[in-house]
C-alpha positions in Angstrom: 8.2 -9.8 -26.5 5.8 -11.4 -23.9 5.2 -9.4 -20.3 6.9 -12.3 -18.5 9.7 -11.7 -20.8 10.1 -8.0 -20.5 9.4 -7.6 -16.9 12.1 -10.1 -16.4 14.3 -8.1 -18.7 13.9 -5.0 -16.3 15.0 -6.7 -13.2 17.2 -5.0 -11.8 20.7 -7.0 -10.8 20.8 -6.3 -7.3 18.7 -6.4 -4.2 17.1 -3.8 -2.8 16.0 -3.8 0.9 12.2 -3.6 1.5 11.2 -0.2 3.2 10.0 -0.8 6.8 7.4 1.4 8.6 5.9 1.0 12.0 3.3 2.1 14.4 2.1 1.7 17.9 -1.7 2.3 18.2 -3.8 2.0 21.5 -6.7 0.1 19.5 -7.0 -3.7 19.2 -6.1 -5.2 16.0 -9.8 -5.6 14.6 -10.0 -2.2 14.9 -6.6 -1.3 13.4 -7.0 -3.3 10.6 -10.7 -2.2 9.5 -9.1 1.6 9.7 -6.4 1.0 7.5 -8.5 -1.0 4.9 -12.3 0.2 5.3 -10.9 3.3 5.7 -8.5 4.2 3.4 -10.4 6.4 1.9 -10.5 8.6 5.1 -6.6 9.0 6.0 -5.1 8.5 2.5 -3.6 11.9 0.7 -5.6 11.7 -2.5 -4.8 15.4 -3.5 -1.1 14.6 -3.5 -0.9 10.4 -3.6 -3.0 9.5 -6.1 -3.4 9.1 -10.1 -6.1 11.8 -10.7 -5.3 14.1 -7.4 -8.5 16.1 -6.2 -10.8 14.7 -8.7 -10.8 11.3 -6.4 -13.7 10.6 -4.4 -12.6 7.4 -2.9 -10.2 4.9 -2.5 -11.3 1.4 -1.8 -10.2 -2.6 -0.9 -12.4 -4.8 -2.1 -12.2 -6.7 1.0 -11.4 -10.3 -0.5 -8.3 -12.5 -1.7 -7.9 -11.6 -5.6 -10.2 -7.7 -4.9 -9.1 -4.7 -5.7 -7.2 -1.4 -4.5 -8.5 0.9 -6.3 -9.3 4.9 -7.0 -12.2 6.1 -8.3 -12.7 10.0 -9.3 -15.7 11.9 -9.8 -16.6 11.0 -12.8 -16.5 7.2 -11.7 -13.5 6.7 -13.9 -11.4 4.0 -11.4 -7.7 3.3 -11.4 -5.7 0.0 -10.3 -3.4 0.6 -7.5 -3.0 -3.3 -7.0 -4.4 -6.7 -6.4 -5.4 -8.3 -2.9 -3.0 -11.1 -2.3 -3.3 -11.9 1.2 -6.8 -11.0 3.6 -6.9 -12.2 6.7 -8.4 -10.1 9.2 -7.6 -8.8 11.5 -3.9 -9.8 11.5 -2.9 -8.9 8.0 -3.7 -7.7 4.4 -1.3 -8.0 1.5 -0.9 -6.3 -2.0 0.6 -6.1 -5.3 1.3 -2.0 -5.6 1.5 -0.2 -9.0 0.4 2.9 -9.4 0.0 4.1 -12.4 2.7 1.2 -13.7 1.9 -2.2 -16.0 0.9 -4.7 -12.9 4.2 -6.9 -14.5 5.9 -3.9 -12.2 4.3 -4.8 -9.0 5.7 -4.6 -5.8 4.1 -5.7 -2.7 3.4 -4.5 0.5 2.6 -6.1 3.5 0.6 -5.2 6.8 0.7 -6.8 9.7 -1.1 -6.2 13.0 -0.1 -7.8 16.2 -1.6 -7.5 19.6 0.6 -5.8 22.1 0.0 -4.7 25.5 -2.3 -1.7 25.8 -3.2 -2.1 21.5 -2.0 -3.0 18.7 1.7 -2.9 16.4 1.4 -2.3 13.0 4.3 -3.1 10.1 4.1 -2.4 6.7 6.7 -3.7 4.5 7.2 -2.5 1.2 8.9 -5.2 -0.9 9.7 -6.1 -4.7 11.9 -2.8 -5.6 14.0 -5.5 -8.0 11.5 -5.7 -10.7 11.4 -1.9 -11.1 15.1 -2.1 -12.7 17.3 0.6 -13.0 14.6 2.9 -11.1 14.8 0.3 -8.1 16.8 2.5 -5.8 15.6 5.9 -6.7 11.9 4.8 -6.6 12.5 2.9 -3.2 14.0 6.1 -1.7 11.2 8.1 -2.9 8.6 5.7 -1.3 10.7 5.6 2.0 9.9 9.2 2.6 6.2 9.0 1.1 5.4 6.2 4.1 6.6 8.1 6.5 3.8 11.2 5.3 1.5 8.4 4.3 1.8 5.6 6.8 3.5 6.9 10.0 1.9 10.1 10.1 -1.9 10.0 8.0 -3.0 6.4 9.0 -1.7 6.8 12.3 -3.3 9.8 13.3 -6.6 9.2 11.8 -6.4 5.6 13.7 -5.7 7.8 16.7 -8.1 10.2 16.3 -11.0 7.7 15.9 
């Protein structure tokens, strides 16, 4: 069976809302948007959110349409998280997102940064639970409480801190 084929078989048959997380940071957007993609690295919890846990050394966009999100340990071995599908700074970055899954079980996630008085609002939406299949739900409520550690408090607090 071709991927097409099997990631189509593992659709699941109902839709699944995207999960939603905000921020309000003082900084502009070019600012924002450099700290949540330069510097992932910094605020992301690679002990806990990550394929190889404390052995990564860094996490990384390769800051292009088609680069990479990546880990990379150590020992220099590097893991896929996903694929650069939209970069356009400093108003939004957009990937395909799967960890330690077959990429034909992508999601994506979105990130958007919009000027608002005094800085900038930031929205990432997590979106493509369907092709996950029967896990859809269960995996979705998993990831809605691992933004809010992730998202909503790591990136925002580094961006705040800085």
């Amino acid at each position: 069976m071709n991927a097409a084929r099997k990631a189509d078989s593992n659709v699941a048959p109902f839709a699944v809302p995207p999960v939603v997380k905000s921020v309000q940071l003082s900084c502009q957007s070019v600012v924002a948007f450099e700290l949540f993609t330069r510097d992932i690295h910094a605020w992301w919890p690679t002990t806990t959110h990550s394929l190889q846990g404390a052995a990564v050394v860094a996490v990384a966009f390769e800051p292009r349409f088609g680069g990479r999100l990546y880990e990379r340990s150590a020992g220099g071995d590097e893991r896929l998280w996903g694929t650069v599908t939209a970069w356009e700074p400093p108003i939004r970055v957009a990937f395909t997102w799967h960890v330690g899954r077959e990429p034909d079980y992508a999601q994506l996630i979105e990130v958007t940064f919009t000027p608002r008085a005094g800085g900038t609002y930031v929205e990432l939406v997590h979106s493509g639970w369907e092709r996950l299949g029967a896990d859809a739900e269960r995996l979705r409520d998993e990831y809605n409480k691992g933004w809010n550690l992730v998202f909503v408090q790591r990136y925002a607090d580094y961006a705040r801190a800085v």
